[in-house]
C-alpha positions, 0 to 999 in steps of 0.5 A, a space after each residue: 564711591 569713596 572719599 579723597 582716602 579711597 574709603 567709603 564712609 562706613 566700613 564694618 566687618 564681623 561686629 559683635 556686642 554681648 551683654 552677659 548671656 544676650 548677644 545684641 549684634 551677632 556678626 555684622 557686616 556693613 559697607 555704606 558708599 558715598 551717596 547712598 541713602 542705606 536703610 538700617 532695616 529691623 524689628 525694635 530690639 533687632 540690635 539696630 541701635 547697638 550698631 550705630 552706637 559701635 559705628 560711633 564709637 560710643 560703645 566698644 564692640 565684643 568683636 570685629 572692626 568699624 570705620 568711618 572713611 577709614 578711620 576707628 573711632 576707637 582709636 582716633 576719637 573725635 578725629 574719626 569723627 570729622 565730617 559725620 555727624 546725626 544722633 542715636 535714639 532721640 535728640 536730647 536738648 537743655 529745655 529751658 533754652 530756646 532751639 537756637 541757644 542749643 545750637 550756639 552751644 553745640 556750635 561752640 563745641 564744633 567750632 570749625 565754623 559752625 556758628 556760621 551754619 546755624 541760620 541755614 540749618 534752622 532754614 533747612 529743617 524749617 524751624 526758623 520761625 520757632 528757634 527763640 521759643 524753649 525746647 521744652 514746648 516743642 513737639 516732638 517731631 519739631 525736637 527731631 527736626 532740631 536734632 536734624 539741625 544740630 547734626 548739620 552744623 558739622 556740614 557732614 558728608 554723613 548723616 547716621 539718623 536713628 529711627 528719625 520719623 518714630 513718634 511723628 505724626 503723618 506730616 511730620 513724617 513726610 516732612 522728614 522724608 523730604 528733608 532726607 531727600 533734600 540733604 542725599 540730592 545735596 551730596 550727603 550720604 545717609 544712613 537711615 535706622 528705621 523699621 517703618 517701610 514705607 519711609 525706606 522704601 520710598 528714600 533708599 537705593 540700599 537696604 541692609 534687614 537685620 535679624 535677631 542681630 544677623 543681617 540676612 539681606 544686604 543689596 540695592 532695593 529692587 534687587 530685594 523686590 525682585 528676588 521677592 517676586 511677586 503674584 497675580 490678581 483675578 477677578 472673573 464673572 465666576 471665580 468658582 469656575 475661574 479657581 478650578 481653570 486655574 489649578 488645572 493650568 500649566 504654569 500656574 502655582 499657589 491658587 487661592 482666594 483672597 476674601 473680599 472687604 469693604 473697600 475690595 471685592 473677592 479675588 483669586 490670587 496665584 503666582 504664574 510666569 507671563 507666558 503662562 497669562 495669554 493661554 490663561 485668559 483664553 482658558 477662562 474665556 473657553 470656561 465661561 469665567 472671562 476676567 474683569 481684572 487680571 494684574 500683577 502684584 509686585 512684591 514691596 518692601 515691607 512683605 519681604 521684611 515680614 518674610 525674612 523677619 516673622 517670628 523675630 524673637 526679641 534680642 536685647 531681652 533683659 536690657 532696659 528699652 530706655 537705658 544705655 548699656 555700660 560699654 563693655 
């Protein structure tokens, strides 16, 4: 899906930021389509803030291209702009005003009618109650609620949100899960920059998992799951006996026990087609060891993560973690 102009709301091709000898983006490719919520997935300091600083056009990129429904915002500014809105890192309010003057003053800079959406942007993010107290009391998951608030007065049809749930505590995070969900069943399409999986795995329909400043898997999520497979898991009356039918078992690999802990007993765990599970249970009943639990284990987000990322080393090395970069 595109807008009205038949492009999507972003579309980049080929980025590249060096800082000196540091590559923090090596090449990227991204294409986000209307009405996807699209996690922007990485380790910390895997170039993902870079990224949607080019998006932005708050930084000019070393190489390639990006656009936001086909326009650059290094070229039309403000107008690229329009109907996009979000933040990058934290939210960052005057303290020793209420939430709600922050919004009027950010209002005054839209226009466009943005004064008139405040009321039901401080509804949306459930801080109505507090938008006369000062920012400078607010926690920080009620600042990043504020943040979400502030980017809904520009009633975007995307919504770019960098890592918005890091520093919450569990409720918060699943407020601002719901609150994402809220907005994509509204029609607006999300980018979500995170490196918490449970968060992606539970809101996006697309993912983009980003490497040392490579994107080296883009598609829909249970593409990802699937490609990722998954194994099996067997508990028998005798998983010593059970281990040894099982490496004897055509169509069964990669046998191994899996120590038990306290809240799991020993288990043995191999990767198998399912043809090969019916002649397998008759096998381990023919062997004395008849199972008391044989399942399959489905692959998640976060272990194909880990298989596509481990031993990431860090990108931005040398670049304060805090500090924005001086565009180059």
């Amino acid at each position: 899906m595109t807008d009205a102009s038949g492009a999507p709301p972003i579309h980049a091709r080929g980025l590249v930021k060096e800082y000196g000898d540091v590559t923090a983006v090596a090449g990227v490719d991204l294409t986000v389509e209307a009405g996807d919520v699209y996690g922007y997935l990485g380790p910390n300091g895997a170039g993902k803030t870079t990224v949607l600083r080019m998006l932005l056009g708050l930084i000019r990129p070393t190489a390639g291209t990006a656009r936001l429904f086909g326009r650059d915002p290094l070229l039309e500014g403000a107008r690229a702009l329009q109907g996009v809105a979000g933040f990058v890192e934290a939210p960052r309010f005057y303290p020793y005003m209420s939430g709600r003057r922050n919004l009027e003053l950010l209002a005054a800079l839209d226009g466009d009618g943005a004064a008139g959406r405040i009321d039901e942007a401080l509804d949306i993010v459930e801080m109505t109650a507090r938008q006369g107290h000062k920012v400078g009391g607010y926690s920080h998951g009620m600042r990043q609620r504020l943040g979400v608030a502030a980017a809904l007065l520009r009633d975007p049809r995307l919504l770019l949100l960098d890592e918005p749930a890091t520093g919450l505590d569990p409720a918060g995070m699943r407020d601002m899960r719901a609150l994402v969900a809220r907005l994509s069943s509204e029609g607006t399409t999300v980018l979500l920059s995170s490196h918490l999986m449970p968060e992606v795995e539970e809101l996006c329909n697309r993912v983009a998992i980003v490497r040392t400043g490579r994107i080296v898997y883009e598609g829909d999520v249970e593409s990802l799951r699937a490609r990722a497979g998954g194994h099996w898991r067997l508990r028998t009356t005798d998983d010593v006996r059970a281990q040894q039918v099982l490496r004897e078992q055509r169509g069964v690999s990669a046998v191994a026990g899996v120590p038990g802990t306290a809240s799991a007993p020993s288990s043995l765990r191999f990767e198998a087609d399912e043809a090969a599970i019916a002649a397998l249970s008759i096998a381990l009943v023919d062997a004395g060891a008849p199972p008391v639990e044989l399942s399959p284990v489905r692959a998640t987000l976060e272990d194909v993560f880990f298989t596509l990322t481990e031993d990431e080393p860090a990108v931005d090395g040398g670049l304060p973690a805090t500090a924005d970069p001086v565009p180059a």
